[in-house]
DSSP file (Angstrom, degrees, kcal/mol; ACC not computed):
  #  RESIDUE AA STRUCTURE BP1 BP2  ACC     N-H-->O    O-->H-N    N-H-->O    O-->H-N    TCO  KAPPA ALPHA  PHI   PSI    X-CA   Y-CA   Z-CA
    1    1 A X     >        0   0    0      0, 0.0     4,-2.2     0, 0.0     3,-0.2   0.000 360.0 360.0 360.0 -28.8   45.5  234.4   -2.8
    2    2 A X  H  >  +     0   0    0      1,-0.2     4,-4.1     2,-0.2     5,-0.1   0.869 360.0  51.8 -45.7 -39.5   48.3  233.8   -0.6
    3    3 A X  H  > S+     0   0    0      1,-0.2     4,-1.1     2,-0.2    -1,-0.2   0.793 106.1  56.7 -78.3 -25.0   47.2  235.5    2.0
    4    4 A X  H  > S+     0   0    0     -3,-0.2     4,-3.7     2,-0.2     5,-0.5   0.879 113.6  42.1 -55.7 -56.9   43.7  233.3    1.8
    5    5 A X  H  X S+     0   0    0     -4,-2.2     4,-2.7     1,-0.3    -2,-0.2   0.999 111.0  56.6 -90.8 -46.2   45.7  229.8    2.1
    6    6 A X  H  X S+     0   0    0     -4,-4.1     4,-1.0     1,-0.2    -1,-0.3   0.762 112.5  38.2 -58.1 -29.1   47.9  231.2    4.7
    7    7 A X  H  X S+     0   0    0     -4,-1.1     4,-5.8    -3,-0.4    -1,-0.2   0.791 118.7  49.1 -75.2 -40.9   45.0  232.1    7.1
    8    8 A X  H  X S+     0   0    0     -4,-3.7     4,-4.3    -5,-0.2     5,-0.3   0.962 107.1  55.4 -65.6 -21.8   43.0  229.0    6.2
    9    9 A X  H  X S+     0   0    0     -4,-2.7     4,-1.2    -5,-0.5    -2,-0.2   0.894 110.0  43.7 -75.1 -23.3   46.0  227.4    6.8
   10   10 A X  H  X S+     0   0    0     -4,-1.0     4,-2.5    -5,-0.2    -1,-0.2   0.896 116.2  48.3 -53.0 -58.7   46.1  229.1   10.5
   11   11 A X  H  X S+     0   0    0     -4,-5.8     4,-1.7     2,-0.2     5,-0.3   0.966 109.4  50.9 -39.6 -65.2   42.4  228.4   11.1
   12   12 A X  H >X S+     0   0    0     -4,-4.3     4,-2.8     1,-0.2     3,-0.9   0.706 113.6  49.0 -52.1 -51.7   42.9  224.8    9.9
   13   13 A X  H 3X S+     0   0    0     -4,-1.2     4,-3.0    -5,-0.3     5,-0.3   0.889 114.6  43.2   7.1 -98.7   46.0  224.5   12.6
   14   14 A X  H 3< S+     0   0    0     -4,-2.5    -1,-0.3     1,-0.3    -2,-0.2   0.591 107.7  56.5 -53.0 -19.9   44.2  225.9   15.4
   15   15 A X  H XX S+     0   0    0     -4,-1.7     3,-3.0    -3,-0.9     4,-2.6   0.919 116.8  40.6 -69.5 -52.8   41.0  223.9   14.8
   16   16 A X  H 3X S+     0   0    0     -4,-2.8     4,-1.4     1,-0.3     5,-0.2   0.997 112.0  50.9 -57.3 -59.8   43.2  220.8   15.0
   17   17 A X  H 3< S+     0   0    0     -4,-3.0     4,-0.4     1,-0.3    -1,-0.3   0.519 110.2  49.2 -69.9   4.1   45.3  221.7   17.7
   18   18 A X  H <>>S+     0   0    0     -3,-3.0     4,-3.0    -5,-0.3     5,-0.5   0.671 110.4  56.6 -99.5 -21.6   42.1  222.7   20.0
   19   19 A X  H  X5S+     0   0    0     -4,-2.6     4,-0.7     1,-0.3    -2,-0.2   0.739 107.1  43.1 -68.8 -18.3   40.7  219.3   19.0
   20   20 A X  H  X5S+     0   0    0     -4,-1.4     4,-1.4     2,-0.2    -1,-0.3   0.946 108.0  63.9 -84.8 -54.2   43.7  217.3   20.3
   21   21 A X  H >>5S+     0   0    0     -4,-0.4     4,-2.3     1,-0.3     3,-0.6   0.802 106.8  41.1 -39.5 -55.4   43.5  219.6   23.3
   22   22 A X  H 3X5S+     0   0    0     -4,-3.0     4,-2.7     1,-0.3    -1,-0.3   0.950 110.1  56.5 -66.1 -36.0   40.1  218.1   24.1
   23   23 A X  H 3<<S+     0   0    0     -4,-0.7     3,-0.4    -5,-0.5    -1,-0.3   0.972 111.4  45.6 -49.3 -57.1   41.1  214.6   23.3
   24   24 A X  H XX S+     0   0    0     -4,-1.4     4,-4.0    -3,-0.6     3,-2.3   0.919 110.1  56.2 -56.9 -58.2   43.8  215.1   25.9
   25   25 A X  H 3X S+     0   0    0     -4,-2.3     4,-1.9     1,-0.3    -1,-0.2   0.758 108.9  41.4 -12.4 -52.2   41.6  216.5   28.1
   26   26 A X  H 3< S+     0   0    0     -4,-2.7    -1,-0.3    -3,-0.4    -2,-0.2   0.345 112.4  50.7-106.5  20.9   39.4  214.0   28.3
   27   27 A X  H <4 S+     0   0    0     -3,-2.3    -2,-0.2     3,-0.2    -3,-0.2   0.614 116.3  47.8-102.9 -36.6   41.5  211.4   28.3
   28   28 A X  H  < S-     0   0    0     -4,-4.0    -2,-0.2    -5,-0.1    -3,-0.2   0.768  99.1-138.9  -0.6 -73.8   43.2  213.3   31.1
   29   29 A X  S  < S+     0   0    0     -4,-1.9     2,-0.2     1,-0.3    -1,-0.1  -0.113  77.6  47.8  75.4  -3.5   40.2  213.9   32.8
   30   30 A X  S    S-     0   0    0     -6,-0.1     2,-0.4     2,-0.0    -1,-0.3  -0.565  90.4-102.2-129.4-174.1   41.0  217.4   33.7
   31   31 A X        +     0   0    0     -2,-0.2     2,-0.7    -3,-0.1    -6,-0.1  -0.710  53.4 167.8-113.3  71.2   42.5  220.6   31.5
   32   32 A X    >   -     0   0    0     -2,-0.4     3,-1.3     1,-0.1     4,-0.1  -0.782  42.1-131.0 -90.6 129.2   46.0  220.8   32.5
   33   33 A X  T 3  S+     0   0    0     -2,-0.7    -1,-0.1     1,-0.3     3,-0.1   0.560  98.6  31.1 -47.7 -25.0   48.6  222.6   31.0
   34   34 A X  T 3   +     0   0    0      1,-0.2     3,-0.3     2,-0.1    -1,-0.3  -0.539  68.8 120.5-136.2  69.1   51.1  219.9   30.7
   35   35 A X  S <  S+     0   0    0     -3,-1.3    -1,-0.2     1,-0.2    -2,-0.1   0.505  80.3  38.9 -95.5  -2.8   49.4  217.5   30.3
   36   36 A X  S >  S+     0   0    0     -4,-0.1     3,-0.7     1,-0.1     4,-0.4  -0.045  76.6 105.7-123.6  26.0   51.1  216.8   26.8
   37   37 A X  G >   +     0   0    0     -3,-0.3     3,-1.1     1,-0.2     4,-0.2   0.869  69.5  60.0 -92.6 -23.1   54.2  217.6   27.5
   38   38 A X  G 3  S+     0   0    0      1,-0.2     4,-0.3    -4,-0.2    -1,-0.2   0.349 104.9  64.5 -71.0   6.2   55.6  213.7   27.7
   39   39 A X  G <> S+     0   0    0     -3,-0.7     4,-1.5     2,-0.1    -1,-0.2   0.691  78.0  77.5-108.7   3.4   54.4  213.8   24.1
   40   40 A X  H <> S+     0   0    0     -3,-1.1     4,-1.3    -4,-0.4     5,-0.2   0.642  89.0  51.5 -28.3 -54.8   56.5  216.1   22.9
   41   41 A X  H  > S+     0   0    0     -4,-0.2     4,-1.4     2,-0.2     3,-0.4   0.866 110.1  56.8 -72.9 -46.2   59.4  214.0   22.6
   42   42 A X  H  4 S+     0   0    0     -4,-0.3    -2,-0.2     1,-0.3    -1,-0.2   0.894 105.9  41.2 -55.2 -77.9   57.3  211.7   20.7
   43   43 A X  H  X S+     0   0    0     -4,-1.5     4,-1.4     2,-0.2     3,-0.3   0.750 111.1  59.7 -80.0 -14.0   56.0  213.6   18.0
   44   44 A X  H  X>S+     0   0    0     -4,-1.3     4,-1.9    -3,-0.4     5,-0.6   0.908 108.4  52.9 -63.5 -55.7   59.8  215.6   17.2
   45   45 A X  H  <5S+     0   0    0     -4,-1.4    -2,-0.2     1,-0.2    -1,-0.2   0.429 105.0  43.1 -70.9  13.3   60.9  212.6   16.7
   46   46 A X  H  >5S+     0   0    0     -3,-0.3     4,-1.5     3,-0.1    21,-0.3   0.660 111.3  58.2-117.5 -34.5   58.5  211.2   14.2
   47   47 A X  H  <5S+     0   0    0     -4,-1.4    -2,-0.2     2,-0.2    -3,-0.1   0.491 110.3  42.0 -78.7  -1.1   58.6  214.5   12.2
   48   48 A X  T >X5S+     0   0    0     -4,-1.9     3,-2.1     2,-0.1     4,-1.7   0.678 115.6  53.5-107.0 -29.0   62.8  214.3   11.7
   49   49 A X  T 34<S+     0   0    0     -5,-0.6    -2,-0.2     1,-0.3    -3,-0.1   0.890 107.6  48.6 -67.0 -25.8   62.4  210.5   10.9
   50   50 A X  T 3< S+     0   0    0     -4,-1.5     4,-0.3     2,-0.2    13,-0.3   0.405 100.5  58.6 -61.6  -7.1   60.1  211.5    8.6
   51   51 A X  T X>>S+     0   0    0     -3,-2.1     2,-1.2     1,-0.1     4,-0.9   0.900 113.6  50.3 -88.0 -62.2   62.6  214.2    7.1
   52   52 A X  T 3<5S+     0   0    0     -4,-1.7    -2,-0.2     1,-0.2    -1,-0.1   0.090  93.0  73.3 -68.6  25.1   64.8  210.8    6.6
   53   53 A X  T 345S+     0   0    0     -2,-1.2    -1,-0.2    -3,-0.1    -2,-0.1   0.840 109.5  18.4 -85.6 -54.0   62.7  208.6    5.1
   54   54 A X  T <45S-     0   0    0     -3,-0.8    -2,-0.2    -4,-0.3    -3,-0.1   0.660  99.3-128.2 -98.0 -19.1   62.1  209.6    1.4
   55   55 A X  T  <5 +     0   0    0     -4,-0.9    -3,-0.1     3,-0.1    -4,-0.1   0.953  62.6 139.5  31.2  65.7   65.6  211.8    1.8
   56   56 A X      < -     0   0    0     -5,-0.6     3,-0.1     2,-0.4    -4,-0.1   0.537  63.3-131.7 -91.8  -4.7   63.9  215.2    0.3
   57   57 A X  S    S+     0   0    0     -6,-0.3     2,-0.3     1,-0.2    -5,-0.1   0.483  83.2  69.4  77.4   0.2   65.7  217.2    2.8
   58   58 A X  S    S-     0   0    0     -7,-0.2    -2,-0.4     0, 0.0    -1,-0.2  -0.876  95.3 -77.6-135.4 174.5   61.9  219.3    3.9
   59   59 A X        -     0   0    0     -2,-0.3     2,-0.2    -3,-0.1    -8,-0.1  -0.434  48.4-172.5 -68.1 131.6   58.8  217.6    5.9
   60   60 A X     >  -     0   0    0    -10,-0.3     4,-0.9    -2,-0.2     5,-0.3  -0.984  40.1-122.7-115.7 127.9   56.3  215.3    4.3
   61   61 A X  H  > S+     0   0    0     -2,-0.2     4,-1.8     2,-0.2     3,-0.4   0.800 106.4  54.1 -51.4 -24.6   53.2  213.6    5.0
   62   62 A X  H >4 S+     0   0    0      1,-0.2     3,-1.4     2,-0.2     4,-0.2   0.931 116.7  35.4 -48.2 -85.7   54.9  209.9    4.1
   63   63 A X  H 3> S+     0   0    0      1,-0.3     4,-1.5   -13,-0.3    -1,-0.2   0.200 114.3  50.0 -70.9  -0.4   57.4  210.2    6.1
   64   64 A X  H 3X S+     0   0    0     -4,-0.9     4,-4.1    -3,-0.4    -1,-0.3   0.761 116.0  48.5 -80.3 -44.7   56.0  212.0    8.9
   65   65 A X  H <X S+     0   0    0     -4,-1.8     4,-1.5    -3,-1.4    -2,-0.3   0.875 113.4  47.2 -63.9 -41.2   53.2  209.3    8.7
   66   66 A X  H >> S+     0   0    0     -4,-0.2     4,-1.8     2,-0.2     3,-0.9   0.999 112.6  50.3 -76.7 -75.2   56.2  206.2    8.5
   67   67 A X  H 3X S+     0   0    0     -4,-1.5     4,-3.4   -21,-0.3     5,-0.3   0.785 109.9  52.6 -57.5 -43.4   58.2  208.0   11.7
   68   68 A X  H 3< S+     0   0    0     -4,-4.1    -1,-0.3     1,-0.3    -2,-0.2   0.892 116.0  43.4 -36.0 -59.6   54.4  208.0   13.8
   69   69 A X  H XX S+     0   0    0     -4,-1.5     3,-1.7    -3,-0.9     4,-0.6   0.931 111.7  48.9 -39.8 -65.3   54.5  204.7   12.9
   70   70 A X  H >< S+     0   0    0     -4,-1.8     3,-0.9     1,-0.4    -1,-0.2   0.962 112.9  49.6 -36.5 -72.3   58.1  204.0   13.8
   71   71 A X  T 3< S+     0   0    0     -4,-3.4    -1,-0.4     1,-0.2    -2,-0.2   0.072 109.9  44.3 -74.7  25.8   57.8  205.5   17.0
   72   72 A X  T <4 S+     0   0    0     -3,-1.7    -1,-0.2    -5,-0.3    -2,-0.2   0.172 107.9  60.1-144.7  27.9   54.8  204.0   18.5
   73   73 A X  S <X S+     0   0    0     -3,-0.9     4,-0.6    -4,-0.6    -2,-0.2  -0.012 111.1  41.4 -72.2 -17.6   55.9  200.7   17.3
   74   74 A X  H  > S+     0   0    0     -5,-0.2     4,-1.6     2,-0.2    -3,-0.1   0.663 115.2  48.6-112.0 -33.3   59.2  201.1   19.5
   75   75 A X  H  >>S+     0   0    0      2,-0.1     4,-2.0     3,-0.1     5,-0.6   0.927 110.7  53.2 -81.6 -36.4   57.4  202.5   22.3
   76   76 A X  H >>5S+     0   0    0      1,-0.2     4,-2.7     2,-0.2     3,-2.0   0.861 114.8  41.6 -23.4 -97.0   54.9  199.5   21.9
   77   77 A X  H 3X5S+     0   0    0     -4,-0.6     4,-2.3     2,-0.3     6,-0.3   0.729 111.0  52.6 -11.6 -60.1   57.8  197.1   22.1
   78   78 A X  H 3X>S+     0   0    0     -4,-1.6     4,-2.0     1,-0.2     5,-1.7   0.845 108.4  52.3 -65.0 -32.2   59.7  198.8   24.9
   79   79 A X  H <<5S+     0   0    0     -4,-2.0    -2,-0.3    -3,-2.0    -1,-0.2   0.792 110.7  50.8 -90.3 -38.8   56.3  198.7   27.1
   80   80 A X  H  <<S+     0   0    0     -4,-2.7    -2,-0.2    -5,-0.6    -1,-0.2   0.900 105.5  53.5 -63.3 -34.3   56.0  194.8   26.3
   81   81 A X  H  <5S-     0   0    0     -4,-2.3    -2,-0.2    -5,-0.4    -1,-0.2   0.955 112.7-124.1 -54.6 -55.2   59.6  194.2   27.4
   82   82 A X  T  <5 +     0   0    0     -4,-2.0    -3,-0.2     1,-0.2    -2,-0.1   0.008  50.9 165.0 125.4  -6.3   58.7  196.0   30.8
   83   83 A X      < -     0   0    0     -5,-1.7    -1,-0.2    -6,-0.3     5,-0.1  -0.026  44.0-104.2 -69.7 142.9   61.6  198.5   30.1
   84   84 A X    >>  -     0   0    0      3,-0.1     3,-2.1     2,-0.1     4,-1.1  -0.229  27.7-103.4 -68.6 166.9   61.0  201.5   32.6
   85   85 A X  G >4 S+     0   0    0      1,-0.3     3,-4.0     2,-0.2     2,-0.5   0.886 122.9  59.2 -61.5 -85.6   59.5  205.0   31.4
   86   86 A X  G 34 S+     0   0    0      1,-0.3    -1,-0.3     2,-0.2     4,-0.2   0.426 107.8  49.7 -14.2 -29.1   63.8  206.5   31.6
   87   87 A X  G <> S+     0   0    0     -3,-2.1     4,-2.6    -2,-0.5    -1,-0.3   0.711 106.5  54.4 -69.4 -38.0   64.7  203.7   29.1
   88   88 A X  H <X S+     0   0    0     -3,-4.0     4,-2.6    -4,-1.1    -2,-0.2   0.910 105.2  44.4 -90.4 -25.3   62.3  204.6   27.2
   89   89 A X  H  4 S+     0   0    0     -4,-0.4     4,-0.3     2,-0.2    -1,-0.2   0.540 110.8  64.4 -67.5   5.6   63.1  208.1   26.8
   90   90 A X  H >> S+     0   0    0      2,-0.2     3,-5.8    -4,-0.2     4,-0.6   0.933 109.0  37.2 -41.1-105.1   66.9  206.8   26.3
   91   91 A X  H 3X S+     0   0    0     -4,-2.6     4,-2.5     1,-0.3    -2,-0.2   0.567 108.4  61.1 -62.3 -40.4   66.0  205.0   23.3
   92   92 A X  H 3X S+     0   0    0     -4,-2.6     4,-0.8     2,-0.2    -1,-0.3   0.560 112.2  41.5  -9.5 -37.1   63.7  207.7   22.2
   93   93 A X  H X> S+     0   0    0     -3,-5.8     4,-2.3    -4,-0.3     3,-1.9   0.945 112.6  53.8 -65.5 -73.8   66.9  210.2   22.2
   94   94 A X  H >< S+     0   0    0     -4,-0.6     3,-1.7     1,-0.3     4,-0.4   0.837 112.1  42.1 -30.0 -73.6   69.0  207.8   20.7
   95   95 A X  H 3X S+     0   0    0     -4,-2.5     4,-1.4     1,-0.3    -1,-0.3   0.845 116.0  51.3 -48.3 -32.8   66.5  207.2   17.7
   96   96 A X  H <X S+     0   0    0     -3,-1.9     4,-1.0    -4,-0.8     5,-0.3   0.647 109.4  46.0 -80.9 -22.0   66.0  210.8   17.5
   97   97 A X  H XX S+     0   0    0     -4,-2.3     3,-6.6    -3,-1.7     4,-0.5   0.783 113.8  59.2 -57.9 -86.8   70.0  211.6   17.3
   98   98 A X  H 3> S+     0   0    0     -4,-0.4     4,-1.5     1,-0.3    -2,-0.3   0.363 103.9  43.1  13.8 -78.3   69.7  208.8   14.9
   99   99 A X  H 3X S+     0   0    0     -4,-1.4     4,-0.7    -5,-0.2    -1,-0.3   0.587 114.1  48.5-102.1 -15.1   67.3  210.5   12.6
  100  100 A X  H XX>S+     0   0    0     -3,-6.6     4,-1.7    -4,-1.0     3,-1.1   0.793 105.6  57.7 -99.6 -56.2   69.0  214.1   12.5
  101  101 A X  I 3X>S+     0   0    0     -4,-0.5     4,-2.4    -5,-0.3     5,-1.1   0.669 120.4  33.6 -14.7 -92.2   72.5  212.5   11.8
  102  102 A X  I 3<5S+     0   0    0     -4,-1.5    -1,-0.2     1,-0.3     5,-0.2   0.802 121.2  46.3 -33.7 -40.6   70.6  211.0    8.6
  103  103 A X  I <<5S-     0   0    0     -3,-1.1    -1,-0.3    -4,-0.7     4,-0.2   0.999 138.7  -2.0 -72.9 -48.1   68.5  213.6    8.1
  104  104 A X  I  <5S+     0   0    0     -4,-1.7    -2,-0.2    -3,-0.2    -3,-0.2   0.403 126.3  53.4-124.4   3.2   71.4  216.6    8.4
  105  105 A X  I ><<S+     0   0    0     -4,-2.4     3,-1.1    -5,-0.6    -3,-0.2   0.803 119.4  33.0-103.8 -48.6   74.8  215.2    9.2
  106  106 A X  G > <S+     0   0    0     -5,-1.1     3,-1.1    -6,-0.3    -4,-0.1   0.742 106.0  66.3 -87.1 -10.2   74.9  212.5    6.0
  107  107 A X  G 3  S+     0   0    0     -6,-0.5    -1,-0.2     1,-0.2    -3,-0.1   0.308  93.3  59.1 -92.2   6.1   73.1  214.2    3.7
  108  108 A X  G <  S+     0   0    0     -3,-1.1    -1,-0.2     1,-0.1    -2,-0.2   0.596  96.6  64.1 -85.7  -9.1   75.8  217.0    3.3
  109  109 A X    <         0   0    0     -3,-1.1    -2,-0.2     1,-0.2    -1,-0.1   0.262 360.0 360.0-119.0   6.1   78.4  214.5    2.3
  110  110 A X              0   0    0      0, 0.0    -1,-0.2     0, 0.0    -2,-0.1   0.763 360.0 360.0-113.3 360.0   76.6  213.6   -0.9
């Protein structure tokens, strides 16, 4: 049975991940290779704020689902201010130091 949920769990993966492709694609308008690559930053950083949400020390849907949130509530913000695209990956490191300090730096010391 392992070997059953680990494959579906491949399928399910790749099914998802061609489906963003197309999304990106067409919002795109073309199939370029890096065409996701400024989202990168984005979506590391929502999955380690989500390791520091609930403090379980592994990945969760909550807290993956609270960093998405997090971070596209701060790039919201920053794009209402005006602040340029370099600021905002500034403060996009910064939060993402942030959230491995919490997640892996404080959580040794208890």
């Amino acid at each position: 049975p392992t070997k059953a949920y680990r494959l579906s769990a491949y399928v399910i993966s790749g099914a998802l991940a061609s489906l963003g492709g197309l999304i990106v694609a067409s919002r795109v308008g073309r199939g370029d290779i890096s065409a996701g690559n400024s989202l990168l930053l984005d979506a590391v950083a929502a999955s380690l704020i989500g390791y520091a949400v609930l403090d379980k020390r592994r990945p969760h849907v909550i807290g993956t689902v609270v960093g998405a949130i997090f971070v596209g509530v701060l790039l919201n913000g920053l794009t209402m201010l005006n602040a340029p695209y370099y600021t905002q990956d500034f403060v996009k490191g910064v939060v993402l130091v942030g959230a491995l300090a919490a997640t892996f730096g404080l959580g040794k010391k208890r």
